[in-house]
N, C-alpha and C positions, 0 to 999 in steps of 0.2 A: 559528473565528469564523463568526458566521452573520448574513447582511443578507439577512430578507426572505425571500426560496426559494434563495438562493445558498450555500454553504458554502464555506469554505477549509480543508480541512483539514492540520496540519500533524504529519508523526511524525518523533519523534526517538527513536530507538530502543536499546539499550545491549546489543545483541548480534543475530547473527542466524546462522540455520543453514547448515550449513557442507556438508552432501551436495549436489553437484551437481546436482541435482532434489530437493534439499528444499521444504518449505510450512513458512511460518509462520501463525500466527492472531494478527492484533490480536483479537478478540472481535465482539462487537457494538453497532453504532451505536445511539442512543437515537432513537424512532420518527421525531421531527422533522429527524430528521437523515438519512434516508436518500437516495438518491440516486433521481428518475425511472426512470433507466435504468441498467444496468450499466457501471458505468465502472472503466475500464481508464488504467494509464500505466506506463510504463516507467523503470528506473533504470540506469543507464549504468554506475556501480560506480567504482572507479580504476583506471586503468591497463589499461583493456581487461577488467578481473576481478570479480567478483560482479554479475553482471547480475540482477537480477528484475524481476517482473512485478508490479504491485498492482492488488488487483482489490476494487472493494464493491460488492456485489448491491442491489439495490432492497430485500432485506428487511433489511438493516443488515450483513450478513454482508461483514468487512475481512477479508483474507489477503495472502500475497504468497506467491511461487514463485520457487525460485532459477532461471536457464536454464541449466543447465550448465557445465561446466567448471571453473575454479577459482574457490573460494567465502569470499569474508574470513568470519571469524566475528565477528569487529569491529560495535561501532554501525553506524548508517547517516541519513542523514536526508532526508526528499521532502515532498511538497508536491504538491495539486491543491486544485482549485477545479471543484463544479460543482452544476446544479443539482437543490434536493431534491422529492419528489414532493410 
């Protein structure tokens, strides 16, 4: 969703990678959508387990990173809000 220079973006994802230092790639954002600044959040997983990182660059560029240890390979779903340049 998008109001203005703000985004919300929401993924719901139907799998994700399972090496404890894996990357995954959403792709890339469409121009109007990109974020100012580098923005960063983090997801918590269940039960202490599938931590990653999500990260979208200023040029559209979405990924995420698993941080180690054990890794659901399960969906996942997150959620931020920020705003675009």
């Amino acid at each position: 969703m998008k109001a203005g220079n703000v985004v919300q973006i929401l993924v719901e994802w139907k799998s994700a990678a399972t090496a404890s230092w894996d990357t995954g790639n959403f792709g890339v954002l469409p121009a109007g959508w990109c974020p100012l600044i580098t923005t960063r959040w983090a997801y918590s997983g269940r039960d202490g387990s599938s931590q990653r990182d999500f990260t979208i660059l200023p040029d559209g560029k979405f990924t995420y990173r698993n941080l180690g240890g054990s890794q659901n390979g399960e969906g996942f779903v997150t959620s931020a809000s920020y705003i675009t340049a």
